[in-house]
C-alpha positions as CSV (number, residue, x, y, z in Angstrom):
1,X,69.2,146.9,135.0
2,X,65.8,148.3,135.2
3,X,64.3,151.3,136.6
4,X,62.3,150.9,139.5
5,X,59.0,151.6,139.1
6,X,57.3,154.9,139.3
7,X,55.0,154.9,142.5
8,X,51.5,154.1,142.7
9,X,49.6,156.8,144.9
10,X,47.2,155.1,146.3
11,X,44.0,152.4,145.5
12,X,41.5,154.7,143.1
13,X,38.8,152.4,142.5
14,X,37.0,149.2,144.0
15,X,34.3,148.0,141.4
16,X,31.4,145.2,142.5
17,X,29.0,143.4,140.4
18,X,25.2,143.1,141.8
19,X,22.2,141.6,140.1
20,X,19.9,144.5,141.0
21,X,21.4,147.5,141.0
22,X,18.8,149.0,142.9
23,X,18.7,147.1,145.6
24,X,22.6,147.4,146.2
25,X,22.2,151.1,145.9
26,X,19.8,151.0,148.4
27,X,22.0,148.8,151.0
28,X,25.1,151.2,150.4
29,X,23.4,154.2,151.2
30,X,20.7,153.4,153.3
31,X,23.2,150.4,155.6
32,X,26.2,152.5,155.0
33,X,25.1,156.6,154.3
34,X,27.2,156.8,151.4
35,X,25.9,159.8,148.2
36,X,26.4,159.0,145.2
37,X,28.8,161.1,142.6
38,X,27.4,159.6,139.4
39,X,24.7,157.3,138.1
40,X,23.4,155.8,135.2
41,X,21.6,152.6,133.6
42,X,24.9,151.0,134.7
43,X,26.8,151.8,137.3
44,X,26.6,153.8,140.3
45,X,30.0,155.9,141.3
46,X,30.1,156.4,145.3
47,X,32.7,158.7,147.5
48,X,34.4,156.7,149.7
49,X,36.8,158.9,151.3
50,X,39.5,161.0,149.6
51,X,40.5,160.0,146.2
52,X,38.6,156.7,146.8
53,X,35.2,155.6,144.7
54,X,33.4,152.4,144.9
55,X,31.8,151.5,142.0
56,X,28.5,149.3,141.4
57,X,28.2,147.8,138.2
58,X,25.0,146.2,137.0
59,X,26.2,142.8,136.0
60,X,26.6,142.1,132.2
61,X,26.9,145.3,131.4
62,X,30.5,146.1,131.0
63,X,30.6,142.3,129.1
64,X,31.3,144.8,125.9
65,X,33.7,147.9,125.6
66,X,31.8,151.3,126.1
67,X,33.0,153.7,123.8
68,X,32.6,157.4,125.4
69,X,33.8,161.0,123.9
70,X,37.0,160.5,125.7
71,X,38.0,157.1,125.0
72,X,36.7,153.3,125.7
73,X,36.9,151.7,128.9
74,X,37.7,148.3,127.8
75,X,34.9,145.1,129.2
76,X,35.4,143.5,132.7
77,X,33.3,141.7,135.1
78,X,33.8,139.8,138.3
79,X,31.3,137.0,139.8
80,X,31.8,135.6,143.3
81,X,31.5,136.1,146.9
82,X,34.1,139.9,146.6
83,X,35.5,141.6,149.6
84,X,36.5,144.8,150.0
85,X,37.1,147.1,153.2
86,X,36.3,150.5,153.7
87,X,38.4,152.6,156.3
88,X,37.1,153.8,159.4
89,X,38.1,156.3,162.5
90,X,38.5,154.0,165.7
91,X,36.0,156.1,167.6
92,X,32.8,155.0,165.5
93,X,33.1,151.2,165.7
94,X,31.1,151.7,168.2
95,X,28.7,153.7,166.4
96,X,29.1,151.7,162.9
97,X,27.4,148.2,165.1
98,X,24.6,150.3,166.8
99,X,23.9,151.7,162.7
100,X,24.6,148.1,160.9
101,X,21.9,146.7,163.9
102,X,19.2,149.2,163.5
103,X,19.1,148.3,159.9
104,X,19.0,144.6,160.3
105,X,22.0,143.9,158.8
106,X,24.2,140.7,160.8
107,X,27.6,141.4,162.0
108,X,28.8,138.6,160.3
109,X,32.5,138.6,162.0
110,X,34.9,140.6,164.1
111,X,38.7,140.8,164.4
112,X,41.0,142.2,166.3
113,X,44.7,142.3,164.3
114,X,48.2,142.4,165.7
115,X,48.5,145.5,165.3
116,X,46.1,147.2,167.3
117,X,43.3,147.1,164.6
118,X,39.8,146.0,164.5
119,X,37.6,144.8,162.0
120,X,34.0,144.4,161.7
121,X,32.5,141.8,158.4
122,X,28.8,142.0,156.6
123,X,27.7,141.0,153.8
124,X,26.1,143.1,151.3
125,X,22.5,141.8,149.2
126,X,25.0,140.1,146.4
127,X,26.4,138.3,149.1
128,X,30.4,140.4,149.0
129,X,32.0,140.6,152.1
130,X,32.4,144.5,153.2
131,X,34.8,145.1,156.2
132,X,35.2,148.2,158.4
133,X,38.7,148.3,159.5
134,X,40.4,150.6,162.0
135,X,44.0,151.9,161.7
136,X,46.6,148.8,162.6
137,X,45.4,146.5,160.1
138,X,48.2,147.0,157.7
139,X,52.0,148.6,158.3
140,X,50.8,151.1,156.2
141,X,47.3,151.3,158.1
């Protein structure tokens, strides 16, 4: 019989694909106040909470390996309409409409779930669908 697996400690990374990376950057930190942690002709590396980044790639440039000092991170790329949902204290749903309004960006959805949680959908210039989820979403959030 085999072992079970060793446990996974959490979700480390969320990557996106945009055509301009400028333009996302601007929408993530302008639409959502995020800083970023690292930058370059290819990516941008954003705190998204503890031990979680988001990461904007330009598009076609992870089609190849990048070899660095430490290694090579090995190519990937996604296309598509993404989602992915960034965590937020029930207190500031409030606060997260009045700052998504003021900068003209559409509330796009709402939900409340079973559990007590709420939801709130946009989409970002490339079109992904970002979420701001309360607590009760998940058993585990």
């Amino acid at each position: 019989m085999d072992a079970p697996a060793p446990k996974i400690d959490g979700c480390l990374e969320t990557a996106l694909y945009v055509e301009d990376l400028a333009r996302a950057s601007h929408f993530y930190e302008d639409a959502l106040g995020l800083e970023p942690m690292f930058a370059d002709q290819r990516l941008i590396a954003y705190d998204c909470g503890p031990r979680s980044v988001l990461l904007l790639f330009a598009r076609e440039t992870m089609s190849e390996a990048v070899v660095l000092p430490g290694g090579e991170i090995p190519p990937h790329e996604g296309r598509g309409r993404l989602h992915f949902a960034l965590a937020i204290r029930p207190d500031d749903l409030g606060l997260w409409e009045r700052r998504l309004a003021e900068r003209n960006v559409p509330i796009e959805a709402r939900m409340e779930w079973p559990r007590g949680g709420r939801s709130l959908y946009f989409r970002d210039p490339d079109d992904n669908l970002v979420e701001l989820a309360t607590p009760g979403i998940w058993k585990n959030y």
